[in-house]
Every structure is written in structure tokens, then in C-alpha cells.
C-alpha positions as a Markdown table, in Angstrom:
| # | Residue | x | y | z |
|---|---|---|---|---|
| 1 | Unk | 268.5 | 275.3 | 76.6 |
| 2 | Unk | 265.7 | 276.8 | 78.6 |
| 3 | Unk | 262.0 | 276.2 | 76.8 |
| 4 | Unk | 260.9 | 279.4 | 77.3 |
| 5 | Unk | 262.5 | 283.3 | 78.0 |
| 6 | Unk | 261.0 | 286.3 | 79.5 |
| 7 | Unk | 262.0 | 289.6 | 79.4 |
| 8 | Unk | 260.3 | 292.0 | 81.2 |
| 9 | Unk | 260.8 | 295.5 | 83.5 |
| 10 | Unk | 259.1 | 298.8 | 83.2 |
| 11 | Unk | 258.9 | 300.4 | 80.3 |
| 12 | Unk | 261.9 | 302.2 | 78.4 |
| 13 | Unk | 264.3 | 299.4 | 80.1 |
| 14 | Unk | 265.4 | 298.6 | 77.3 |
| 15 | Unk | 263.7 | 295.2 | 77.0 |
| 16 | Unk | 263.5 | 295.2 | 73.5 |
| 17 | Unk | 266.8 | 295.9 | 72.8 |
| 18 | Unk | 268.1 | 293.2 | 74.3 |
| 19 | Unk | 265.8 | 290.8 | 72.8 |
| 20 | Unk | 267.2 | 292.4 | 69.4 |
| 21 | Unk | 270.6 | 291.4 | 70.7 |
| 22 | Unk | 270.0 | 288.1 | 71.8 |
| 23 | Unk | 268.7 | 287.5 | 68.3 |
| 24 | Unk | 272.2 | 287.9 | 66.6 |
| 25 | Unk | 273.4 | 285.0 | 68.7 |
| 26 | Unk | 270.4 | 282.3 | 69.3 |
| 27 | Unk | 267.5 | 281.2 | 66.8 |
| 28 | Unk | 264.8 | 282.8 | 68.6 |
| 29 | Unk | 261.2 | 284.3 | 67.9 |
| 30 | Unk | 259.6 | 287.0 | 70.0 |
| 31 | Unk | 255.8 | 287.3 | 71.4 |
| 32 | Unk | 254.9 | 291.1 | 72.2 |
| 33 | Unk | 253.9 | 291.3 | 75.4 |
| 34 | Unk | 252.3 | 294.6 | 75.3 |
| 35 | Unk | 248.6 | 295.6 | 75.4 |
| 36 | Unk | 249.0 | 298.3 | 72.5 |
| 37 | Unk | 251.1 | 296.6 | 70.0 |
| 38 | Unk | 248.4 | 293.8 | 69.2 |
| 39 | Unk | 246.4 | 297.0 | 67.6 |
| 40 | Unk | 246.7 | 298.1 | 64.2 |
| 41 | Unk | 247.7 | 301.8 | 63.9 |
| 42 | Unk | 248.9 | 301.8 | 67.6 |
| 43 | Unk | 252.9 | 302.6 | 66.1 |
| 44 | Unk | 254.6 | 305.1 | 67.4 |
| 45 | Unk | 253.3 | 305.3 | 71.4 |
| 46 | Unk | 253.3 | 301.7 | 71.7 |
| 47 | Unk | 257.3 | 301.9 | 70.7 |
| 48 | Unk | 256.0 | 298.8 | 68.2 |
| 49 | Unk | 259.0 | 297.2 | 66.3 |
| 50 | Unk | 259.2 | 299.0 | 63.0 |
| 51 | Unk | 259.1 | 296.5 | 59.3 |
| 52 | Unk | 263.2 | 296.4 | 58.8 |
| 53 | Unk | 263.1 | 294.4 | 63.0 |
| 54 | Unk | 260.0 | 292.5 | 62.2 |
| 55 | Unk | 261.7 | 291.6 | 59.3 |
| 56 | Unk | 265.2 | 290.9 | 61.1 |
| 57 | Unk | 263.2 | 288.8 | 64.1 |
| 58 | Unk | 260.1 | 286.8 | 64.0 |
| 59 | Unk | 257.5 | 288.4 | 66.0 |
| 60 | Unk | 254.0 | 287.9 | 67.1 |
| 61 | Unk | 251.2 | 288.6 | 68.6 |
| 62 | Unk | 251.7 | 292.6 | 66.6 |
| 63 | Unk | 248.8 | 293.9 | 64.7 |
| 64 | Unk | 246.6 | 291.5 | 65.3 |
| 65 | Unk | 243.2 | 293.1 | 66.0 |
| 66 | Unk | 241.3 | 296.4 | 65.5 |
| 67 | Unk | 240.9 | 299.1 | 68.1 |
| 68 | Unk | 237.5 | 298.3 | 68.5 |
| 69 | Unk | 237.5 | 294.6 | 68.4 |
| 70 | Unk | 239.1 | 294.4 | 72.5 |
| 71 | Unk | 242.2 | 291.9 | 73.4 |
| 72 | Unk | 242.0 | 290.7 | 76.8 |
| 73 | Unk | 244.5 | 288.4 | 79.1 |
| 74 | Unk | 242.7 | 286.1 | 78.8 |
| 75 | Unk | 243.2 | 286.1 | 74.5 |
| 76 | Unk | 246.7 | 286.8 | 75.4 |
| 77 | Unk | 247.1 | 283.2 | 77.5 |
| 78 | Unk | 245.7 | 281.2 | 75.0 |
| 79 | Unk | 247.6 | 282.7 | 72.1 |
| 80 | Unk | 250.9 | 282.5 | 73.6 |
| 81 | Unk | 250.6 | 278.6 | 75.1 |
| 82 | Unk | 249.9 | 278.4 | 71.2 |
| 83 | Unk | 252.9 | 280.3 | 69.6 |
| 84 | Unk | 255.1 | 278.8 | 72.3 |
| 85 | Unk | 254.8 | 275.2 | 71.3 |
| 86 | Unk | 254.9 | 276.5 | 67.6 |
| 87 | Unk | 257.8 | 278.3 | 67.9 |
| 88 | Unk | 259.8 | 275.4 | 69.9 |
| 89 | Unk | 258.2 | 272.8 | 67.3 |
| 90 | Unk | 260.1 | 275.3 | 64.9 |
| 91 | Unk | 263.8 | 274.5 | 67.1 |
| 92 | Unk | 263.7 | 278.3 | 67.9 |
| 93 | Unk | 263.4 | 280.1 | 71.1 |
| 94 | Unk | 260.3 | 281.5 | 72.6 |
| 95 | Unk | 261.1 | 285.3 | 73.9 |
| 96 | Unk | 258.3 | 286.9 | 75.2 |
| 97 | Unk | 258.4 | 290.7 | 76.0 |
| 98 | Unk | 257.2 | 293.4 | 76.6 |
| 99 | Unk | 255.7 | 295.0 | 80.2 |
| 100 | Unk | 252.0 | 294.2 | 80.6 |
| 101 | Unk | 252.6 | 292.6 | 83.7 |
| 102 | Unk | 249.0 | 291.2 | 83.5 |
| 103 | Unk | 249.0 | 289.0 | 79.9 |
| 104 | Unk | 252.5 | 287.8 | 82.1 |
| 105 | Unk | 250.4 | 287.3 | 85.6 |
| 106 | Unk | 247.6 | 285.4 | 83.2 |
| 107 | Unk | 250.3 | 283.2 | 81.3 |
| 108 | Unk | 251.7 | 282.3 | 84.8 |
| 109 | Unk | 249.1 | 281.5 | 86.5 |
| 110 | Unk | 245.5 | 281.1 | 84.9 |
| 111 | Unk | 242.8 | 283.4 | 84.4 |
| 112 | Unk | 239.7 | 283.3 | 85.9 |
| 113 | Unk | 236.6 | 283.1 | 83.6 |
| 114 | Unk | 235.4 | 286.4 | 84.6 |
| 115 | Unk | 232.0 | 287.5 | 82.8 |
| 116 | Unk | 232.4 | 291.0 | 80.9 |
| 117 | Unk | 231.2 | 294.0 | 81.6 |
| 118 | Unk | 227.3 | 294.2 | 81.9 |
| 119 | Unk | 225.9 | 297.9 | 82.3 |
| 120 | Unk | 222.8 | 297.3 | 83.7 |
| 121 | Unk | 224.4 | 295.7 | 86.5 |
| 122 | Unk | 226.9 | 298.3 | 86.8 |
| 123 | Unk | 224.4 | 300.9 | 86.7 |
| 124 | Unk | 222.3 | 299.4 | 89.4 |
| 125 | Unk | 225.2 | 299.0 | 91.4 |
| 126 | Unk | 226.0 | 303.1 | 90.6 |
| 127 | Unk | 222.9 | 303.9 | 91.8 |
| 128 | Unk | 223.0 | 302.3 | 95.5 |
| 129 | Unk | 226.4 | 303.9 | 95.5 |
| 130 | Unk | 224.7 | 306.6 | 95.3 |
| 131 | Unk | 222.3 | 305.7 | 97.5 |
| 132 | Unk | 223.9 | 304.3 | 100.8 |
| 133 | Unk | 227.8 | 305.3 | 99.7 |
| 134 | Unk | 230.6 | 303.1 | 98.4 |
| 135 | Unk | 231.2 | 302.3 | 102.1 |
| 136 | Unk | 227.9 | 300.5 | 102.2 |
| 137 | Unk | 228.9 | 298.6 | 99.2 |
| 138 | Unk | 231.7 | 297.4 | 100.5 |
| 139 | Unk | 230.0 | 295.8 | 103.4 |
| 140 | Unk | 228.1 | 294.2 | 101.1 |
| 141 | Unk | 231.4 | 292.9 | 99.6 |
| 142 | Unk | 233.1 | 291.8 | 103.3 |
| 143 | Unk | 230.1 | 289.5 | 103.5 |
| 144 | Unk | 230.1 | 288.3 | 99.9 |
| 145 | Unk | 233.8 | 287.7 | 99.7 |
| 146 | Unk | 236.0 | 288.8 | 102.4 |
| 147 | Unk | 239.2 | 287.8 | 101.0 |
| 148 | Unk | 238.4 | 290.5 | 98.0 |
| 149 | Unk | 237.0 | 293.1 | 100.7 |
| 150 | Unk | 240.5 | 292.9 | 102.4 |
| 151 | Unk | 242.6 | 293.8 | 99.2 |
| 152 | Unk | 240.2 | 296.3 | 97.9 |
| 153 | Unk | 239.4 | 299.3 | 99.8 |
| 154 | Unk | 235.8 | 301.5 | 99.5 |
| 155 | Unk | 237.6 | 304.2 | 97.8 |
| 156 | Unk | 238.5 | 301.9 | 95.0 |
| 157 | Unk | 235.5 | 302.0 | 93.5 |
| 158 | Unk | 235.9 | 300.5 | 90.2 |
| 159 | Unk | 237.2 | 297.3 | 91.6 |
| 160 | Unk | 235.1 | 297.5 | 94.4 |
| 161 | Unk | 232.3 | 297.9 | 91.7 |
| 162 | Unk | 233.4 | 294.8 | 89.0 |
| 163 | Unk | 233.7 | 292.4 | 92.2 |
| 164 | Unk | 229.9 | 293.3 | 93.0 |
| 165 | Unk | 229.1 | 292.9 | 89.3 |
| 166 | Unk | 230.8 | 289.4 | 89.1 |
| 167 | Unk | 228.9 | 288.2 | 92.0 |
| 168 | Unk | 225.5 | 289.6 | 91.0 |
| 169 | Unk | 226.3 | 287.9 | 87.0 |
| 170 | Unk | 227.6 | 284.5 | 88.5 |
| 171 | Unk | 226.3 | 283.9 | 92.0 |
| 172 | Unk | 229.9 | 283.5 | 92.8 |
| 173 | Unk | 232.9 | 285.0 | 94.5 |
| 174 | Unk | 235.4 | 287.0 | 92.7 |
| 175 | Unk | 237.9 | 284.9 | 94.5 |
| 176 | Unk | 235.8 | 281.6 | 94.2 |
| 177 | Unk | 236.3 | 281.8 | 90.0 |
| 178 | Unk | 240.1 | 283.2 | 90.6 |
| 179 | Unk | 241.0 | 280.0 | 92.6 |
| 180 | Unk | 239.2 | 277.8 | 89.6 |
| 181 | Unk | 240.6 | 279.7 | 87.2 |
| 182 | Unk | 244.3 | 278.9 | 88.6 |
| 183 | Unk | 246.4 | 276.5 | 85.7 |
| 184 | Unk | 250.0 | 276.9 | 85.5 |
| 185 | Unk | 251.5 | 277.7 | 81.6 |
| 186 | Unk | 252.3 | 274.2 | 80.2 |
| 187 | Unk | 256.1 | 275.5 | 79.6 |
| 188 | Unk | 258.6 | 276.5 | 82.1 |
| 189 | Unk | 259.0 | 279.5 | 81.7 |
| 190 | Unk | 262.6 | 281.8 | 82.5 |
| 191 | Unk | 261.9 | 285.2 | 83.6 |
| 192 | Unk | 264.2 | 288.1 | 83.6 |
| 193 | Unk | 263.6 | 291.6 | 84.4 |
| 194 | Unk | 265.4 | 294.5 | 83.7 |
| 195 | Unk | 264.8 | 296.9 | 86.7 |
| 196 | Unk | 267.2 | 299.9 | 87.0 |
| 197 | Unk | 267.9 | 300.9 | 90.0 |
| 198 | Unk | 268.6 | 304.6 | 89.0 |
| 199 | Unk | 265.0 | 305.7 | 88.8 |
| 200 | Unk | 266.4 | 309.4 | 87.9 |
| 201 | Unk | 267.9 | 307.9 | 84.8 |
| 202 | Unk | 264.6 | 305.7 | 83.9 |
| 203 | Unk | 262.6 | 309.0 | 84.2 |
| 204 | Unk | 264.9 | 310.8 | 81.9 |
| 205 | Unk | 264.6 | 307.7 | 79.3 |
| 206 | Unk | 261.0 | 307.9 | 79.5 |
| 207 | Unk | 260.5 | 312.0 | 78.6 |
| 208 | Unk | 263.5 | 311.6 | 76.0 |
| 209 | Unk | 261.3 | 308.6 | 74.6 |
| 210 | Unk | 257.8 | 310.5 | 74.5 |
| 211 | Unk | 259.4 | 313.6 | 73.2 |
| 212 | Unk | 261.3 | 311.0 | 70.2 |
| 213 | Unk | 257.3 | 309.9 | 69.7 |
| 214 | Unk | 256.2 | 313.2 | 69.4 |
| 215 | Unk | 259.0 | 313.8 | 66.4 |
| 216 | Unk | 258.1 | 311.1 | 64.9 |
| 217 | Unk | 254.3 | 312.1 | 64.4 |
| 218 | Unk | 252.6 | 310.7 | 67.3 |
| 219 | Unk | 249.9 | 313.3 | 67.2 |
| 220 | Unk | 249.2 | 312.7 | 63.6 |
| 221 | Unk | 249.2 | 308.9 | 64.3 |
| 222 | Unk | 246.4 | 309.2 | 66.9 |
| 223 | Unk | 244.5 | 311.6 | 64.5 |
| 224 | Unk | 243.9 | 308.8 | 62.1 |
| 225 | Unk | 243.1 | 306.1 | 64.7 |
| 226 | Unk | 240.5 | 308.8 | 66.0 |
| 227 | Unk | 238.7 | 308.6 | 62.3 |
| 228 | Unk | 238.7 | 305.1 | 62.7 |
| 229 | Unk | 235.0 | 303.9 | 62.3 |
| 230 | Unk | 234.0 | 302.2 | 66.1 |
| 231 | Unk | 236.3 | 304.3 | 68.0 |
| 232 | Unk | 235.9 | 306.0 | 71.3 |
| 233 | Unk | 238.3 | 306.9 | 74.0 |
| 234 | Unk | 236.7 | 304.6 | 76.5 |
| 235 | Unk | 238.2 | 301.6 | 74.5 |
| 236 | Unk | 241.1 | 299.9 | 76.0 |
| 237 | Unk | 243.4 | 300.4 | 73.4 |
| 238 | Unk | 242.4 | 304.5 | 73.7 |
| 239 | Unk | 243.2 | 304.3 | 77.2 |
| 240 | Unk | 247.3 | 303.0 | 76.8 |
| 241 | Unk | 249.6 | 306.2 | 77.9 |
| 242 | Unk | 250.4 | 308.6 | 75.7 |
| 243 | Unk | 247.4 | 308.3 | 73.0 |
| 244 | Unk | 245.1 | 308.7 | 76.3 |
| 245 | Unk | 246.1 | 312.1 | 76.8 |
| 246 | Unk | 247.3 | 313.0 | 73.0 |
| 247 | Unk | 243.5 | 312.3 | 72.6 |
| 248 | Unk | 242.3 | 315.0 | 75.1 |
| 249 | Unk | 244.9 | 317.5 | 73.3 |
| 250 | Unk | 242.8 | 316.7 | 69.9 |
| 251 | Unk | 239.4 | 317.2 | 71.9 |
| 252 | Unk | 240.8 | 320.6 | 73.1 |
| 253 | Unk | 240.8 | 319.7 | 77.0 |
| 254 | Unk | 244.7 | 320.8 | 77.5 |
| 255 | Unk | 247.2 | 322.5 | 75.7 |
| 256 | Unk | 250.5 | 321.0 | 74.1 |
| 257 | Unk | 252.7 | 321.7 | 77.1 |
| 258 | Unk | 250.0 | 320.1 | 79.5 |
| 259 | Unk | 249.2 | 317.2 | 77.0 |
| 260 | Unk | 252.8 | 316.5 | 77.1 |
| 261 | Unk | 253.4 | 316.9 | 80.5 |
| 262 | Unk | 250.4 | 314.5 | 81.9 |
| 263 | Unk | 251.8 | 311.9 | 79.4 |
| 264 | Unk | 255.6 | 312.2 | 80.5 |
| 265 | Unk | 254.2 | 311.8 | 84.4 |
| 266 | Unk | 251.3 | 309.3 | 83.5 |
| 267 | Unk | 254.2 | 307.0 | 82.0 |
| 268 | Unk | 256.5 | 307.5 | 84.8 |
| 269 | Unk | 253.1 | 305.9 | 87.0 |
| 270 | Unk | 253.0 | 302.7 | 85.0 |
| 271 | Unk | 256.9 | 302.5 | 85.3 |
| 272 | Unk | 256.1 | 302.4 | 89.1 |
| 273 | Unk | 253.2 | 300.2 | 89.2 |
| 274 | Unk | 255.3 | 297.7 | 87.2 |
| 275 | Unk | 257.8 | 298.2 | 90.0 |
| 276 | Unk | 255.6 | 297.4 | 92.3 |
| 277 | Unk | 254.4 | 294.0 | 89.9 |
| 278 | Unk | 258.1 | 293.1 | 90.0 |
| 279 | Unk | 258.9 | 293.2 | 93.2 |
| 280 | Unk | 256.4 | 290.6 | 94.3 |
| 281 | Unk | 257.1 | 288.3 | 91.3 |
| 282 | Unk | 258.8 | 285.2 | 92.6 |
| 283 | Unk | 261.6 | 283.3 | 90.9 |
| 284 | Unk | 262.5 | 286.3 | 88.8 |
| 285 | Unk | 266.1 | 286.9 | 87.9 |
| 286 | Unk | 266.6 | 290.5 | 87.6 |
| 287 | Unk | 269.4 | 292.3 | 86.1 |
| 288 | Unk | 270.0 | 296.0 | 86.5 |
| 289 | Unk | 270.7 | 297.1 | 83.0 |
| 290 | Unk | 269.7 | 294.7 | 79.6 |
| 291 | Unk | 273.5 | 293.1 | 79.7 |
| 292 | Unk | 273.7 | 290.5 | 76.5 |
| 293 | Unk | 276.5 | 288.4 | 78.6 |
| 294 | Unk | 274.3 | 287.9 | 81.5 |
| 295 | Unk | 271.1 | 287.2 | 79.4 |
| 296 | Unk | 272.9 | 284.7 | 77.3 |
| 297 | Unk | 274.1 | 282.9 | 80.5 |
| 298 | Unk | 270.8 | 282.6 | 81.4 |
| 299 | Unk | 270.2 | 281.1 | 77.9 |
| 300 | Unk | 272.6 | 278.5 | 78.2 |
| 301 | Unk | 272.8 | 277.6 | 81.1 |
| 302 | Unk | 269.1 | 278.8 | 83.0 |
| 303 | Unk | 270.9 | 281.0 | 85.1 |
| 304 | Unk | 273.7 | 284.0 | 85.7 |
């Protein structure tokens, strides 16, 4: 049996439900993989399992932090390495899913010990922005580290501004601390992803989905997170689809129709950019539609 399964794809795949499926017929736990499920109160628009699956599976890595206490990739990485030895040590299989492709990327591959965010810096850097134009920042960027300059361009400017900031905080290169910060996951991992090729059909999941959230009180569910002591929208958690733009509703900056609209559309983005993650991801096997046969063959035998 393989050590470790993945099952990703963009969201409303139905990544879940195969993991649900898989369940019935191998001992398995799952590890969210999914940057608003490790938040308390983040239900409904994170699609979270509800108690009677939690129950049903073993799952981790769900409700595991605050709003305003931030999980990164990097927390991500070193909680799953831990859970995934646990979880074999318990002679059950590790299923990790869920569609943040970076805690996936970071698990992979390393993460580099990046400094956070320091806003004088950024500030500073805002102001010569201002000053001689994000163009003349990004010179300063082909000189500091060209191999950065040539994947982000000036008009990017908050990448183009955190790989200034790095440099100015650590005398090194964004891509000096990436390449140190490069450490395969311990466990082989198996990675499928679900990608329909009907991209008409995945659109139509993803407004019957939001529309399901609204029903089920999504609105009502942001309310209270918003009376949450140490919340603000320019968290991370505040800025996951569908509470970003139920939360401009609340403020009054759009009306329902428009509130619904940008989160239908802003969804159907991150379905694309995980496209685009997906189709660069080496020794993936993908599988059109979440088909139990096919993901138990993987199981069993490490591939279709």
C-alpha cells in the first residue's frame, strides 16, 4: 500500500467526496488541505466537513486556530510530516485533501524561511514607488535577484514589493532562501487530482455550491466571525472566497446580487489558478471525475 495519498483539483471537484468513499473501503484518516478549514467559525464557505463526517472519518488539521492567530505553509508542512507518521504509526492511511495548492507545493518541496511582513519596510519601499515608479523598483530587483525579476513583472506589485522587503530584512535573495529552504516531505507521497475537463459543468457546480452556502446561512455565519474580538478583513482567513466579498455586502459596499455575483466569478478564478498549479505539477495522476475504482487502484496497487 502506498504511504501517503493526495487528492486534490479545483475546488467543487468533488475531492472530498471521494475521500468519504474511499473511507468505506480502506482504514484511512484525512488532513484538510485547505487554508479556511483550520479556522474556527469558517463552516459554511470553507465547505468544512460537518460533526456526523468528522465523526464517520478521522480528520485533521480542522478548527485548529482563531481568525486572528494566522496559519501559514509553513505551519501547514510541519503539522502534516507530523500527522502523517502518526497516522501510519496508527496502520491507517494518510489522505490529505483539500485545494490549497501552496500547503501542497510547501509539503512537496520545502519552504523557505521567509521573514514576515515588516511595515516599515513596506512602507519605505511604498514610498520610492511612489517616488521613481514600480518600474524603477523592479530594476532594483533585476540587480538584486534576477531569477525573481524574470518571474515577476513591475505591474505585480505586491510580489514585486515582498521580494524587496525580504532582501532589505535578510540581506539575501528571495531565491537564495527558496533554494535553502528546498527539503523533500520525508513520505512518498501519491498524488491524484481530480480535474474535469468540462469547465462549463465545474462553473455550474461552483454557483450551485455558493448559492447551497447561502441557504445554509453563510451571511449570518460571517456576521458572527465579524464580532469576533481581533478581526479585520485584511486577515488571511477574511480574505478566503466567499466571506471576502459576503464581508463587503455587511459593510454596505454592494448589494446582494453584486455580493453574490463577485463571489460566484471570484471562485471560478481560484478554480483556474489551481488549473494552472495542476498543470505544471509533475508526477500527478489525474482522473477526470472522483471515480472510487480508479482511486482504489491507485490505493492498491500505486497506480490506475
Amino acid at each position: 500500500m502506498i504511504q501517503a495519498l493526495v487528492i486534490t483539483g479545483p475546488t467543487a471537484s468533488g475531492k472530498s467526496g471521494l475521500a468519504y468513499e474511499l473511507a468505506k473501503q480502506v482504514p484511512l484518516e484525512v488532513i484538510s488541505v485547505d487554508s479556511a478549514q483550520v479556522y474556527r467559525g469558517f463552516d459554511i464557505g470553507s465547505a468544512k466537513p460537518d460533526s456526523d463526517q468528522q465523526f464517520a472519518v478521522p480528520h485533521h488539521l480542522i478548527d485548529i486556530r482563531d481568525a486572528s492567530n494566522p496559519y501559514s505553509a509553513a505551519d501547514f508542512r510541519e503539522d502534516a510530516i507530523r500527522l502523517i507518521g502518526e497516522i501510519l504509526g496508527r496502520g491507517s492511511l494518510p489522505v490529505l485533501v483539500g485545494g490549497t495548492m501552496l500547503y501542497i507545493k510547501a509539503l512537496r518541496d520545502g519552504i523557505a524561511p521567509l521573514p514576515a511582513a515588516d511595515q516599515k519596510v513596506r512602507s519605505a519601499l511604498t514610498q520610492e514607488a511612489a517616488e521613481h515608479g514600480w518600474t524603477g523598483l523592479h530594476d532594483r530587483l533585476k540587480k538584486i535577484d534576477p531569477r525573481a525579476a524574470s518571474r515577476i513583472n513591475a505591474a505585480d506589485t505586491q510580489r514585486l514589493q515582498r521580494a524587496l522587503e525580504v532582501y532589505e530584512l535578510t540581506g539575501k535573495s528571495m531565491s537564495q532562501l527558496i533554494e535553502a529552504g528546498n527539503q523533500p516531505c520525508p513520505f512518498d507521497l501519491t498524488e491524484i487530482a481530480i480535474v474535469p475537463a468540462d469547465r462549463k459543468l465545474l462553473h455550474s457546480r461552483i454557483e450551485q455550491r455558493f448559492d447551497q452556502m447561502l441557504d445554509q446561512g453563510l451571511i449570518d455565519g460571517v456576521t458572527k466571525i465579524r464580532d469576533l474580538p481581533g478581526i479585520d478583513p485584511g486577515l488571511p482567513a477574511m480574505k478566503s472566497v466567499g466571506y471576502r466579498q459576503v464581508w463587503n455586502y455587511l459593510e454596505g459596499r454592494c448589494d446582494y446580487d453584486e455580493m453574490r455575483h463577485k463571489a460566484i466569478v471570484a471562485t471560478r478564478q481560484l478554480a483556474k489558478r489551481q488549473y494552472t498549479w495542476l498543470r505544471s505539477w509533475q508526477n500527478l495522476i489525474v482522473l477526470d471525475q472522483p471515480i472510487l475504482s480508479e482511486a482504489l487502484k491507485i490505493v492498491r496497487f500505486g497506480s490506475i
